[in-house]
PyMOL Python script that loads the backbone (N, CA, C, O; Angstrom):
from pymol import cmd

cmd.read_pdbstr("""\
ATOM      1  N   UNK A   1      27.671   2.063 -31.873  1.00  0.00           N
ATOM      2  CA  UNK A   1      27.595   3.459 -31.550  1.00  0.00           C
ATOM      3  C   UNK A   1      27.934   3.679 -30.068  1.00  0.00           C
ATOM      4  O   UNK A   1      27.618   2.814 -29.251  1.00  0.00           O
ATOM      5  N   UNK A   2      28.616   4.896 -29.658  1.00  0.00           N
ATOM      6  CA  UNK A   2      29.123   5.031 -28.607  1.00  0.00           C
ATOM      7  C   UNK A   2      27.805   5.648 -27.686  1.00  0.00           C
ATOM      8  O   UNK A   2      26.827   6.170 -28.221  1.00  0.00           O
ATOM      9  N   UNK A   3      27.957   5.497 -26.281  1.00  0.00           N
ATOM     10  CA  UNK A   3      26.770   6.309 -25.766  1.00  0.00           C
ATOM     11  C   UNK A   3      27.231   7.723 -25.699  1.00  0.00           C
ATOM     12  O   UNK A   3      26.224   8.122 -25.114  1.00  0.00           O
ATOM     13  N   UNK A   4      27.687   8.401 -25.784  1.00  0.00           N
ATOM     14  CA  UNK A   4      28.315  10.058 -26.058  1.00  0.00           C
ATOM     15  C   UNK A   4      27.003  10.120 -27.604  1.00  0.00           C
ATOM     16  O   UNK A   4      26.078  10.904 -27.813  1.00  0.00           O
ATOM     17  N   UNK A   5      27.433   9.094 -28.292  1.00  0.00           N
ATOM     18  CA  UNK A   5      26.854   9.487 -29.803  1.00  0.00           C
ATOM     19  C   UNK A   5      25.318   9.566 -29.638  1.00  0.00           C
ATOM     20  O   UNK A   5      24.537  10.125 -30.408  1.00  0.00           O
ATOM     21  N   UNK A   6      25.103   9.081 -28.797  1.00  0.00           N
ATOM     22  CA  UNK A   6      23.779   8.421 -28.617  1.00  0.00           C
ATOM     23  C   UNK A   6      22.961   9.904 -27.583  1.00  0.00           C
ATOM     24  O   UNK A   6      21.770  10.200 -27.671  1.00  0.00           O
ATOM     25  N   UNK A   7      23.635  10.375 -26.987  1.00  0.00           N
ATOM     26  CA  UNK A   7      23.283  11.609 -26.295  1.00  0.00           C
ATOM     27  C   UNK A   7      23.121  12.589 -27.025  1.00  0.00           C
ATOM     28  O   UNK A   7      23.920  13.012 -27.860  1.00  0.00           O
ATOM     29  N   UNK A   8      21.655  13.186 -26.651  1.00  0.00           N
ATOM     30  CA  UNK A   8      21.763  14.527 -27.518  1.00  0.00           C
ATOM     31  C   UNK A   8      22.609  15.824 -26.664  1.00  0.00           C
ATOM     32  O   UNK A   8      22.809  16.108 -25.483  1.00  0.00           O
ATOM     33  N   UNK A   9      22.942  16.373 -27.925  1.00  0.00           N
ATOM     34  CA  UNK A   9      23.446  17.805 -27.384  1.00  0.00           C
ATOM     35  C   UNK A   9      22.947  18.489 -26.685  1.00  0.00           C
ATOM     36  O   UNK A   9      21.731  18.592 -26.844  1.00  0.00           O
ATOM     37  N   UNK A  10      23.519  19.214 -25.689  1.00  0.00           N
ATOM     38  CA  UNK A  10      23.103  20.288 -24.852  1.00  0.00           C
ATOM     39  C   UNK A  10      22.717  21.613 -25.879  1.00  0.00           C
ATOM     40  O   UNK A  10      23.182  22.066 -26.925  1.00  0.00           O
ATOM     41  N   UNK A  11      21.683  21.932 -25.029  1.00  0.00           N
ATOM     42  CA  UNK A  11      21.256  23.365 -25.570  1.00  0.00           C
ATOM     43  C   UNK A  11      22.097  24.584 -25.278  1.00  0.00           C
ATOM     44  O   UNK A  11      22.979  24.305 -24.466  1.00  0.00           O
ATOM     45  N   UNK A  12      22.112  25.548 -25.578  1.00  0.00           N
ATOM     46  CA  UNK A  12      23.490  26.994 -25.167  1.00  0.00           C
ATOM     47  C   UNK A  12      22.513  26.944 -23.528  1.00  0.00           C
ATOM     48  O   UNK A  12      23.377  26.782 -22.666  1.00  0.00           O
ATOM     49  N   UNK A  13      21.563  26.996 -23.061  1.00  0.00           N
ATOM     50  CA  UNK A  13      20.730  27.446 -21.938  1.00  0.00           C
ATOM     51  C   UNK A  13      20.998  26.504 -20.910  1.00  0.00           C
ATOM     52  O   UNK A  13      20.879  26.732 -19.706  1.00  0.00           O
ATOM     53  N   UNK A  14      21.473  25.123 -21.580  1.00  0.00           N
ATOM     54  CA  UNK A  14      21.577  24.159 -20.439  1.00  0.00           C
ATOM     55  C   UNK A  14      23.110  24.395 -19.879  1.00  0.00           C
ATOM     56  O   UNK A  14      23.363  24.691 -18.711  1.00  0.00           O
ATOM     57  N   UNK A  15      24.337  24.163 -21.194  1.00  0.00           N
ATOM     58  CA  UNK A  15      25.656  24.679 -20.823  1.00  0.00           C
ATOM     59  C   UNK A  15      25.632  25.969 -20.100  1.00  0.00           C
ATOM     60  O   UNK A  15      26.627  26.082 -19.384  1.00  0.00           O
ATOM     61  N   UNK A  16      24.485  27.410 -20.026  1.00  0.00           N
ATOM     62  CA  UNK A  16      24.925  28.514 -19.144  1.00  0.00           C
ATOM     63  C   UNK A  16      24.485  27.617 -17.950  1.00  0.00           C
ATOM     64  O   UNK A  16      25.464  27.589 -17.204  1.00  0.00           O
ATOM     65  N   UNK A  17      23.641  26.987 -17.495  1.00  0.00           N
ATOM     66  CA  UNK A  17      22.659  26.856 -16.571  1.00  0.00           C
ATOM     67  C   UNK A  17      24.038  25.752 -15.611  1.00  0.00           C
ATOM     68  O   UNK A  17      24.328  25.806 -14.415  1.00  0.00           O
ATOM     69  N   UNK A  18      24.642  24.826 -16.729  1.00  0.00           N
ATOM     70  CA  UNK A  18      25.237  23.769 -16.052  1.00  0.00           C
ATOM     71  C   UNK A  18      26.715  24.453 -15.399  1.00  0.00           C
ATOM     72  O   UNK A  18      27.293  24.058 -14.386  1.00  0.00           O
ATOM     73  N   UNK A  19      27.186  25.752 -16.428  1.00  0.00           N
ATOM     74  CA  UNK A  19      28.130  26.421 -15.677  1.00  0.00           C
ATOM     75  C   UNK A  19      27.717  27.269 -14.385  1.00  0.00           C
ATOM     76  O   UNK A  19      28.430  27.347 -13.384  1.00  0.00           O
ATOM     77  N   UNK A  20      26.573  27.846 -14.524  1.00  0.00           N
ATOM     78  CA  UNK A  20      26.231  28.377 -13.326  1.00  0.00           C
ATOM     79  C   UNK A  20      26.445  27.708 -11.840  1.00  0.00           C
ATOM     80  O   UNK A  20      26.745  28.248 -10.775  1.00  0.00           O
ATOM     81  N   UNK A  21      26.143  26.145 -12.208  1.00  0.00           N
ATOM     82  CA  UNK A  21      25.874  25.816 -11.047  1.00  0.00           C
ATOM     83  C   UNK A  21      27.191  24.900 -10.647  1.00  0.00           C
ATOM     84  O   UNK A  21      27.224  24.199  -9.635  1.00  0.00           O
ATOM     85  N   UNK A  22      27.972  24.983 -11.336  1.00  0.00           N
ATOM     86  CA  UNK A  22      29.432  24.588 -11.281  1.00  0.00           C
ATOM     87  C   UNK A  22      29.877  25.477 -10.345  1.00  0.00           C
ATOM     88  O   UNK A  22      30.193  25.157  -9.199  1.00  0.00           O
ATOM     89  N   UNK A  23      29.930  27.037 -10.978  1.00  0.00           N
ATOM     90  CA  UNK A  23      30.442  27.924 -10.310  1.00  0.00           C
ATOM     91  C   UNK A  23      29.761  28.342  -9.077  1.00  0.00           C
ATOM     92  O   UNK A  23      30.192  29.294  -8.428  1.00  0.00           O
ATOM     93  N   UNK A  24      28.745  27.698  -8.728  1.00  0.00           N
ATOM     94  CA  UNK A  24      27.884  28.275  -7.460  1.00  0.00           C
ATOM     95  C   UNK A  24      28.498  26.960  -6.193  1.00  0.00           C
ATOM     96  O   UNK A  24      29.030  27.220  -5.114  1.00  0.00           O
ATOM     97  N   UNK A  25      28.300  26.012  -6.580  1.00  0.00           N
ATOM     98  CA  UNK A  25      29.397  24.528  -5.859  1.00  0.00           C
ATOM     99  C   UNK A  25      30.787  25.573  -5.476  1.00  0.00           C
ATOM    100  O   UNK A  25      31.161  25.806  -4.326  1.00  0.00           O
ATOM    101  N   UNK A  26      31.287  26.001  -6.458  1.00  0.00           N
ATOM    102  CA  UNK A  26      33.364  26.081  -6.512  1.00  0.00           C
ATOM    103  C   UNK A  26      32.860  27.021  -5.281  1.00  0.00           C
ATOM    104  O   UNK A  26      32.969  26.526  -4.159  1.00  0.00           O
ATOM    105  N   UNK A  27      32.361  28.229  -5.382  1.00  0.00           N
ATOM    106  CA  UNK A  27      32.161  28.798  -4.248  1.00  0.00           C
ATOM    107  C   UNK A  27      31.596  28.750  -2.554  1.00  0.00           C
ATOM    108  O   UNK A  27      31.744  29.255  -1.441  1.00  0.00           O
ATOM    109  N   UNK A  28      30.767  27.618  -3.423  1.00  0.00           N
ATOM    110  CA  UNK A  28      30.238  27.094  -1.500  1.00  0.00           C
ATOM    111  C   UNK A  28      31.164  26.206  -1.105  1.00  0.00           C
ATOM    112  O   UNK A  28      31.162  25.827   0.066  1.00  0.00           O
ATOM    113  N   UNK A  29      31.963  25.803  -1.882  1.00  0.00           N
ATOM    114  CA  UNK A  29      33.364  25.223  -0.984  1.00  0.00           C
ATOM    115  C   UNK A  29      34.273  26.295  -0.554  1.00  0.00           C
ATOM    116  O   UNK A  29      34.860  26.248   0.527  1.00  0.00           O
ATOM    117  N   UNK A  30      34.396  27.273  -1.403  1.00  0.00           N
ATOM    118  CA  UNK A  30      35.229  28.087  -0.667  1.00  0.00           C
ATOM    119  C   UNK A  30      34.785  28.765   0.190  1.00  0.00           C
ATOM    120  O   UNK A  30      35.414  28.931   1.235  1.00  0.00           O
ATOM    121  N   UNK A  31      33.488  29.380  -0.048  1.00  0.00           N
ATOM    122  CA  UNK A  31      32.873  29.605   1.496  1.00  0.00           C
ATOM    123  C   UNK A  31      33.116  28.613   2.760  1.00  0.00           C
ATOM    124  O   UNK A  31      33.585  29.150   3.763  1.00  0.00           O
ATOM    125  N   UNK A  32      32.826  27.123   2.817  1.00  0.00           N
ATOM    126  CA  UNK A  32      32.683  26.609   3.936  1.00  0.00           C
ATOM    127  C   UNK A  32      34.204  26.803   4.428  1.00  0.00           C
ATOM    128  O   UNK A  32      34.546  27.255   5.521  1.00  0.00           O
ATOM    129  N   UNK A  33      35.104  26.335   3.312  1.00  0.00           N
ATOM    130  CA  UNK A  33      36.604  26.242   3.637  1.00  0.00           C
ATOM    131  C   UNK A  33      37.081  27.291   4.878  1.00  0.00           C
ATOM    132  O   UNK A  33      37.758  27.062   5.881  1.00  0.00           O
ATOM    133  N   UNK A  34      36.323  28.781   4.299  1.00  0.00           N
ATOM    134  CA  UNK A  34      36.492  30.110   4.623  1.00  0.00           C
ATOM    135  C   UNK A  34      36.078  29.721   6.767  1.00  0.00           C
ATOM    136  O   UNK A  34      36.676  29.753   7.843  1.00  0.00           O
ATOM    137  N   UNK A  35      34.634  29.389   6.191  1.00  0.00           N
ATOM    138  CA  UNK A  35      33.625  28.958   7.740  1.00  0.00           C
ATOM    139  C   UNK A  35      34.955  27.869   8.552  1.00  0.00           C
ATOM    140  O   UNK A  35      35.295  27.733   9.727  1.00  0.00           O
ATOM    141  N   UNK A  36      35.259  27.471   7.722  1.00  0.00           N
ATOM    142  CA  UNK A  36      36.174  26.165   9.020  1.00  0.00           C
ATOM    143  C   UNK A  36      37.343  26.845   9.152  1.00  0.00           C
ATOM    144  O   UNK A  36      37.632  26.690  10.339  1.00  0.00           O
ATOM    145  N   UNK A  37      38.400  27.672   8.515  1.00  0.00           N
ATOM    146  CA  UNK A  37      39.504  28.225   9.158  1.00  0.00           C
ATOM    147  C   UNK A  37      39.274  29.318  10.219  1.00  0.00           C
ATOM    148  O   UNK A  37      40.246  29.715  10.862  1.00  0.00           O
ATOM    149  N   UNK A  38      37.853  29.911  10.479  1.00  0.00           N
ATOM    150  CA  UNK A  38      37.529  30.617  11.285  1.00  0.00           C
ATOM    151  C   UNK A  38      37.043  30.038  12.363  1.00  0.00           C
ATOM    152  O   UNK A  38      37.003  30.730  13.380  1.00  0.00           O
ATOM    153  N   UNK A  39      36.506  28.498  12.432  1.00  0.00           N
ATOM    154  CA  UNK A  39      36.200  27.712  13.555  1.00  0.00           C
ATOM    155  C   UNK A  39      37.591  27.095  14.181  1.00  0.00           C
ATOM    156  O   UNK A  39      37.638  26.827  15.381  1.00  0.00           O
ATOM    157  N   UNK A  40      38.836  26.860  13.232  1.00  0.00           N
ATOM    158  CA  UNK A  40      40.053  26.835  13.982  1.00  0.00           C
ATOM    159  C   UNK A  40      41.171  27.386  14.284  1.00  0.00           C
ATOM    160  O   UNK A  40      42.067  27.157  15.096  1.00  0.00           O
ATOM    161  N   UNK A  41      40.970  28.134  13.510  1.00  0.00           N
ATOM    162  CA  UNK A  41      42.555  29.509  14.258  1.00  0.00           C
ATOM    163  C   UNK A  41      41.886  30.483  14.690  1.00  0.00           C
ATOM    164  O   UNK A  41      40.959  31.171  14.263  1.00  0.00           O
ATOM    165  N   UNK A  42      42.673  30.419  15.863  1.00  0.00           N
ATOM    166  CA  UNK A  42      42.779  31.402  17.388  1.00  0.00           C
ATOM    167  C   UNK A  42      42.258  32.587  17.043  1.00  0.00           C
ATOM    168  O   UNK A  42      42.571  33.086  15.962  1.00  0.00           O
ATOM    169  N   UNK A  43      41.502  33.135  17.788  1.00  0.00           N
ATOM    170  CA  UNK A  43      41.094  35.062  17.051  1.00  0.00           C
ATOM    171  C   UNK A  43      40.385  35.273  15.939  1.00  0.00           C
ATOM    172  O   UNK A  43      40.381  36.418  15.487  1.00  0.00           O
ATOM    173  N   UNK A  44      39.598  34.171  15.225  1.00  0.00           N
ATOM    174  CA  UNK A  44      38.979  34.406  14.362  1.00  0.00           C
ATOM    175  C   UNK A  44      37.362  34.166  14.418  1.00  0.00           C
ATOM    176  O   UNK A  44      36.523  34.443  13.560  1.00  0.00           O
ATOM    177  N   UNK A  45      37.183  33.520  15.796  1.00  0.00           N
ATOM    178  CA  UNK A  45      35.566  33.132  15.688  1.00  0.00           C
ATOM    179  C   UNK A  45      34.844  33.951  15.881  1.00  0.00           C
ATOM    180  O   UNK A  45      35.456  34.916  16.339  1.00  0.00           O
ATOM    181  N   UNK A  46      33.681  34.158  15.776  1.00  0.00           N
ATOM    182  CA  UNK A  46      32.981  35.551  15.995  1.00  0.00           C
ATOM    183  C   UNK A  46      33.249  36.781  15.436  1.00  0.00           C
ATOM    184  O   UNK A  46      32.544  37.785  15.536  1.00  0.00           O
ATOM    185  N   UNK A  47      34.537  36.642  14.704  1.00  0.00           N
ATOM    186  CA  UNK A  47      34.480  37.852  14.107  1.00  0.00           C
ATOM    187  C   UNK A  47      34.008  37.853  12.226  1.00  0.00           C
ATOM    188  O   UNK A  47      33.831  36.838  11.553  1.00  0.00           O
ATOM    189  N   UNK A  48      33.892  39.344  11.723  1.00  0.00           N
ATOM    190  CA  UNK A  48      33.197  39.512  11.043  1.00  0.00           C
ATOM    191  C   UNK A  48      34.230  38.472   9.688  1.00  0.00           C
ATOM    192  O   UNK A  48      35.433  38.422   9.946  1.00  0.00           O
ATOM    193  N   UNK A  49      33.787  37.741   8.408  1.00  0.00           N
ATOM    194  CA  UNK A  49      34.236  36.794   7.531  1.00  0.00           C
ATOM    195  C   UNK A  49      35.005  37.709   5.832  1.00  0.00           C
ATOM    196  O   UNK A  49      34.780  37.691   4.622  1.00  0.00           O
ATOM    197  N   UNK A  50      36.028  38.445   6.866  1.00  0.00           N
ATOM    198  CA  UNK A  50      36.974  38.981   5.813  1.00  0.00           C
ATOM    199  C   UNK A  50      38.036  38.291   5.430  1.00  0.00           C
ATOM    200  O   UNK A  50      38.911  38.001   6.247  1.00  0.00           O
ATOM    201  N   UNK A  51      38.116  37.898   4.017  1.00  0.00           N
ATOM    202  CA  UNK A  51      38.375  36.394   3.875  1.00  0.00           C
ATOM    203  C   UNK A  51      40.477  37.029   3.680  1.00  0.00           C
ATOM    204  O   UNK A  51      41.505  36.360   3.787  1.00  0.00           O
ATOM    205  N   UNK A  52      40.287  38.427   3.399  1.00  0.00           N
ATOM    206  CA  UNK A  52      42.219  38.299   3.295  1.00  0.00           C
ATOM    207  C   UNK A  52      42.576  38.293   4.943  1.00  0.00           C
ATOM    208  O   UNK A  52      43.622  37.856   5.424  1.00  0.00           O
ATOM    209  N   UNK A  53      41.602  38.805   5.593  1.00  0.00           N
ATOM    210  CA  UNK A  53      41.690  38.622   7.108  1.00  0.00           C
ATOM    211  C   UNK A  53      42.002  37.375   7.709  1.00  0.00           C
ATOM    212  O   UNK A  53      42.925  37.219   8.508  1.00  0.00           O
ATOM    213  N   UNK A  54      41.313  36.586   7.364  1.00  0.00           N
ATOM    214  CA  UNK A  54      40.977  35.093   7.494  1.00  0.00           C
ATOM    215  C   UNK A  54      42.357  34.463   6.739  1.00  0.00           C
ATOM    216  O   UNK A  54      43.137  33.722   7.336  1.00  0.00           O
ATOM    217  N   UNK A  55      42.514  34.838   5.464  1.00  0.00           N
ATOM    218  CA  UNK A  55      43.621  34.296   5.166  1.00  0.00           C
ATOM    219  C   UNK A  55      45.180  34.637   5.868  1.00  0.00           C
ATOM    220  O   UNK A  55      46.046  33.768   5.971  1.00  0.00           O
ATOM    221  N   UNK A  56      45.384  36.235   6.381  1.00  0.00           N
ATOM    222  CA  UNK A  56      46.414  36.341   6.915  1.00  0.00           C
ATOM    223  C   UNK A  56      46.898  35.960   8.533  1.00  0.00           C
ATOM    224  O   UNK A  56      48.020  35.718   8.979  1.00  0.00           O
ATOM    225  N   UNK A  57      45.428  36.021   9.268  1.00  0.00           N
ATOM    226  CA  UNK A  57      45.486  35.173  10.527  1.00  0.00           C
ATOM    227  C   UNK A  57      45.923  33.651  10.727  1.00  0.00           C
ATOM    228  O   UNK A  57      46.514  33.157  11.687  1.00  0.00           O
ATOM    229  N   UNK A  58      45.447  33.014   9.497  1.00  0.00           N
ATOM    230  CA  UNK A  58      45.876  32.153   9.564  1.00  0.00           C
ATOM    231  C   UNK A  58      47.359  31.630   9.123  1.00  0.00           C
ATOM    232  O   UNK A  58      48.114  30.796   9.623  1.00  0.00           O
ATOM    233  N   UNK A  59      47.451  32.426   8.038  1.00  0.00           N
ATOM    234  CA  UNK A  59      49.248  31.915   7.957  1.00  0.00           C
ATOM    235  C   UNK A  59      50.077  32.756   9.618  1.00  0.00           C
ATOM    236  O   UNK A  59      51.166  32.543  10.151  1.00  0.00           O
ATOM    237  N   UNK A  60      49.532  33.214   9.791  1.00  0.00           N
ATOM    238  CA  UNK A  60      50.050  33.677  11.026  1.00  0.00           C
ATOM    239  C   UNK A  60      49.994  32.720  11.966  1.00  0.00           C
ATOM    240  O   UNK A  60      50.910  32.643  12.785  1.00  0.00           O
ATOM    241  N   UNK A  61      48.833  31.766  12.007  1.00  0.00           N
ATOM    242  CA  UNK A  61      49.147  30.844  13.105  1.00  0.00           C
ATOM    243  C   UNK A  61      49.705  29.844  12.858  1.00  0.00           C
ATOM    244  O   UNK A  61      50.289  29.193  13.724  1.00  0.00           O
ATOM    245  N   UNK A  62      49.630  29.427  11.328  1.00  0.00           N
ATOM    246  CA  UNK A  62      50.870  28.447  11.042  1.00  0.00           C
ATOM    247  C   UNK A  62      52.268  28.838  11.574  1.00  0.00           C
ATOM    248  O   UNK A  62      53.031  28.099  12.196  1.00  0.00           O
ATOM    249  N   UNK A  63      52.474  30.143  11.219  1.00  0.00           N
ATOM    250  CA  UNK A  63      54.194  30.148  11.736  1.00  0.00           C
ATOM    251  C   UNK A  63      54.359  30.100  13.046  1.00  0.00           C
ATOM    252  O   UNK A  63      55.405  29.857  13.649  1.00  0.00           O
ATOM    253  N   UNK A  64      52.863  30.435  13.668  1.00  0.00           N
ATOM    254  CA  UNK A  64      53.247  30.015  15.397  1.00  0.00           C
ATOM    255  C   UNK A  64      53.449  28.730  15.251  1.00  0.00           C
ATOM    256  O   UNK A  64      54.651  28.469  15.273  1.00  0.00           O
ATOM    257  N   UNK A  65      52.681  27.700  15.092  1.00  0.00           N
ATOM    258  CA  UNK A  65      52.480  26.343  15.257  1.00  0.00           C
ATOM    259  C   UNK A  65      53.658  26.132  14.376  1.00  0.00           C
ATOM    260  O   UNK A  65      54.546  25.852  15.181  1.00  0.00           O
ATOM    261  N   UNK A  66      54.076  26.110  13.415  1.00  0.00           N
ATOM    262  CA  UNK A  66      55.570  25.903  13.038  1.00  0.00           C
ATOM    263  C   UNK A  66      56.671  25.820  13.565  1.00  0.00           C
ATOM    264  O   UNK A  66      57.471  24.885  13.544  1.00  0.00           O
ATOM    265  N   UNK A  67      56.760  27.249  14.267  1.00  0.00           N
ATOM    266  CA  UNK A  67      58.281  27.605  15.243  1.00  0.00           C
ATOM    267  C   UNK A  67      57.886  26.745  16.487  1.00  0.00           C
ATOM    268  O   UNK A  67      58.786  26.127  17.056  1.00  0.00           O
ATOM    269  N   UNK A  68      56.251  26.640  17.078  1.00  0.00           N
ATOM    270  CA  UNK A  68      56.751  25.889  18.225  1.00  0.00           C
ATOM    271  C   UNK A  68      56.977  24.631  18.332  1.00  0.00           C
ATOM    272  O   UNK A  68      57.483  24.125  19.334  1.00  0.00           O
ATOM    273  N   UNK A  69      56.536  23.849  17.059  1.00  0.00           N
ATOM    274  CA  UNK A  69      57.010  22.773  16.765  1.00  0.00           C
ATOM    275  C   UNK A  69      58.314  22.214  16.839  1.00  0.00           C
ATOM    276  O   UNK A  69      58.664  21.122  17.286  1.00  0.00           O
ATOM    277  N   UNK A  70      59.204  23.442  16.158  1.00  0.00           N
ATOM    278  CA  UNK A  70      60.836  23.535  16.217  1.00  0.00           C
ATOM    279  C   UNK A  70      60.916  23.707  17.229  1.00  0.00           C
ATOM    280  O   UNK A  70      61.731  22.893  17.664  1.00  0.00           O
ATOM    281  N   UNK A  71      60.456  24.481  18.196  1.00  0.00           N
ATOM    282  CA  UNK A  71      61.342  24.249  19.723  1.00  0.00           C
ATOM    283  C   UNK A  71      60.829  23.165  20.453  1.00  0.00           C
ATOM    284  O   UNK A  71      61.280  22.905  21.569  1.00  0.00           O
ATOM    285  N   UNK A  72      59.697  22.335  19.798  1.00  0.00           N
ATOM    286  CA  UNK A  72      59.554  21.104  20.868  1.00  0.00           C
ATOM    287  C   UNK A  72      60.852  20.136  20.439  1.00  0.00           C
ATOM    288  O   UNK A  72      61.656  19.540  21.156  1.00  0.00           O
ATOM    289  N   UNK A  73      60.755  20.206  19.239  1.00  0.00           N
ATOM    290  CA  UNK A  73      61.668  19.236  18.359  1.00  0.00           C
ATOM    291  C   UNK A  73      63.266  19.368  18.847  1.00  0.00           C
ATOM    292  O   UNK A  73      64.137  18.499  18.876  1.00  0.00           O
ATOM    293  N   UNK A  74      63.308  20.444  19.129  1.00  0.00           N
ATOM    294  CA  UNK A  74      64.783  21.110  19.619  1.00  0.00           C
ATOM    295  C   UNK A  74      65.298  20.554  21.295  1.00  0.00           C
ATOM    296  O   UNK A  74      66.385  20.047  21.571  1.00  0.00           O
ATOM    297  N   UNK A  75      64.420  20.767  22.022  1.00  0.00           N
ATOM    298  CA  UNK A  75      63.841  20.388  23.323  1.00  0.00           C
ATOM    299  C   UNK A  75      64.156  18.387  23.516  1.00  0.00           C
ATOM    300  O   UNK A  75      64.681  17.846  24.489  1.00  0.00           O
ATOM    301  N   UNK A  76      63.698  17.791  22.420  1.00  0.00           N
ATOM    302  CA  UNK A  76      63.047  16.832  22.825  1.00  0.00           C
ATOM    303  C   UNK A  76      64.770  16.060  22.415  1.00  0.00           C
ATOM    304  O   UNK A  76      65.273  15.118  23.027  1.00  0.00           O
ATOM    305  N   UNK A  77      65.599  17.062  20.816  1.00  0.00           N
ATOM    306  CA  UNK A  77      66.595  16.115  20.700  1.00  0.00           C
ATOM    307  C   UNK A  77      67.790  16.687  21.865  1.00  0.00           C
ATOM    308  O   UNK A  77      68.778  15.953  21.869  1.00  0.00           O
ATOM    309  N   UNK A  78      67.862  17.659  22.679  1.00  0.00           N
ATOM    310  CA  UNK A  78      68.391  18.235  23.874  1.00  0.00           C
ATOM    311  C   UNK A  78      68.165  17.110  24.835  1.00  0.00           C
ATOM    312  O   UNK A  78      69.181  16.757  25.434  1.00  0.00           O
ATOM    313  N   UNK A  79      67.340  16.632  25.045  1.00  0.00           N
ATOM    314  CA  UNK A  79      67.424  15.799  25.979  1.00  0.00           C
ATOM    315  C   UNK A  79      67.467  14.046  25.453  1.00  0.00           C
ATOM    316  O   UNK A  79      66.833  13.103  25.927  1.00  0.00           O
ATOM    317  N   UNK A  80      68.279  14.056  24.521  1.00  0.00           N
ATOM    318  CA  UNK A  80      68.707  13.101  24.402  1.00  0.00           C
ATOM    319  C   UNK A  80      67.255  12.410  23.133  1.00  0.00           C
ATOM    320  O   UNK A  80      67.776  11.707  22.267  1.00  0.00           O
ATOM    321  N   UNK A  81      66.123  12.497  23.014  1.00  0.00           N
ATOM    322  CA  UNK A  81      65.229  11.690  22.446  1.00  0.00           C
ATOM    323  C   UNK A  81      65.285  12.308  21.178  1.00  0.00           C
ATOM    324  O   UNK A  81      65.482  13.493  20.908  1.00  0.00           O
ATOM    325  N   UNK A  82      65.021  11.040  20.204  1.00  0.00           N
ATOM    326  CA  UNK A  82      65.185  10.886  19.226  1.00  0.00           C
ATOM    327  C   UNK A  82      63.803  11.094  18.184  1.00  0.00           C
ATOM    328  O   UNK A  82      62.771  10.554  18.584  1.00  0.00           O
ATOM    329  N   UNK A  83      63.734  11.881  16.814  1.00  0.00           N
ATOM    330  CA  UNK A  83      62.587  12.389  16.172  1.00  0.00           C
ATOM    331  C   UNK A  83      62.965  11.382  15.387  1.00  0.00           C
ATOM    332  O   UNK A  83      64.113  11.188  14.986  1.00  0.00           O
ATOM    333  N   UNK A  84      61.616  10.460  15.062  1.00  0.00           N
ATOM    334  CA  UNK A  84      61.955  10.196  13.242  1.00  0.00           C
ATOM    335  C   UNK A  84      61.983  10.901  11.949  1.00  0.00           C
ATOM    336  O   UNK A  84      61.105  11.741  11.753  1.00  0.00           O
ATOM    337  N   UNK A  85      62.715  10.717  11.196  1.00  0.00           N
ATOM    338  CA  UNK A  85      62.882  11.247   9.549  1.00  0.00           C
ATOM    339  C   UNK A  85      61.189  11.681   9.620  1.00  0.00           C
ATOM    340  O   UNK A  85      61.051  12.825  10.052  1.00  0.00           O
ATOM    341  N   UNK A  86      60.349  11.232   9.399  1.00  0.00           N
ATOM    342  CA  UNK A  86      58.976  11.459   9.044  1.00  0.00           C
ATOM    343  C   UNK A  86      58.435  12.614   9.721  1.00  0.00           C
ATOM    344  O   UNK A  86      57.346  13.112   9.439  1.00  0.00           O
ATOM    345  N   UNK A  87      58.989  12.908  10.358  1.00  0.00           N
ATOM    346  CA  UNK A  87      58.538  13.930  11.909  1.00  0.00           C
ATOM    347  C   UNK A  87      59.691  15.378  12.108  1.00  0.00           C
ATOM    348  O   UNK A  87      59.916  16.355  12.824  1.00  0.00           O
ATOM    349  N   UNK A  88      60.049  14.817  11.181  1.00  0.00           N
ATOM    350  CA  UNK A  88      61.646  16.238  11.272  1.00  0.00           C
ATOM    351  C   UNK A  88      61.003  17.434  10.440  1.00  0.00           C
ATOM    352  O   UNK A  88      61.638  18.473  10.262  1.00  0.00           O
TER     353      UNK A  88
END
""", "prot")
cmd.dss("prot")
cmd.show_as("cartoon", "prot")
cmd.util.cbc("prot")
cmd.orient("prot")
């Protein structure tokens, strides 16, 4: 006999109880997730945790940190030095 077979069934009260707390986890990750993009992009600490806020500040600072990436990268093969494949 398998141990699955050997387990009794869940009750309907335990499956609400065990989804509840599934879905209460999925969210305190996305909360903290929420808490740490506001501890690292620019203009967001201290302020109030509006999360499309939070989400659009931050793709906003990706495309800073993106483009200035490209002009270091631009910069660096201008003067002759060389990027690796991995780094392009």
């Amino acid at each position: 006999m398998s141990a699955s077979a050997e387990r009794p069934r869940l009750t309907e009260q335990e499956k609400k109880n065990n989804h509840i707390a599934s879905e209460q986890k999925r969210r305190e990750a996305i909360r903290q997730g929420f808490d740490r993009l506001t501890e690292i992009v620019p203009g967001l600490e201290g302020q109030g945790r509006s999360e499309s806020i939070v989400l659009k500040k931050s793709v906003e600072h990706m495309r800073e940190v993106l483009q200035e990436r490209q002009v270091l990268i631009e910069r660096i093969q201008a003067l002759g030095g060389e990027i690796p494949p991995e780094l392009q």
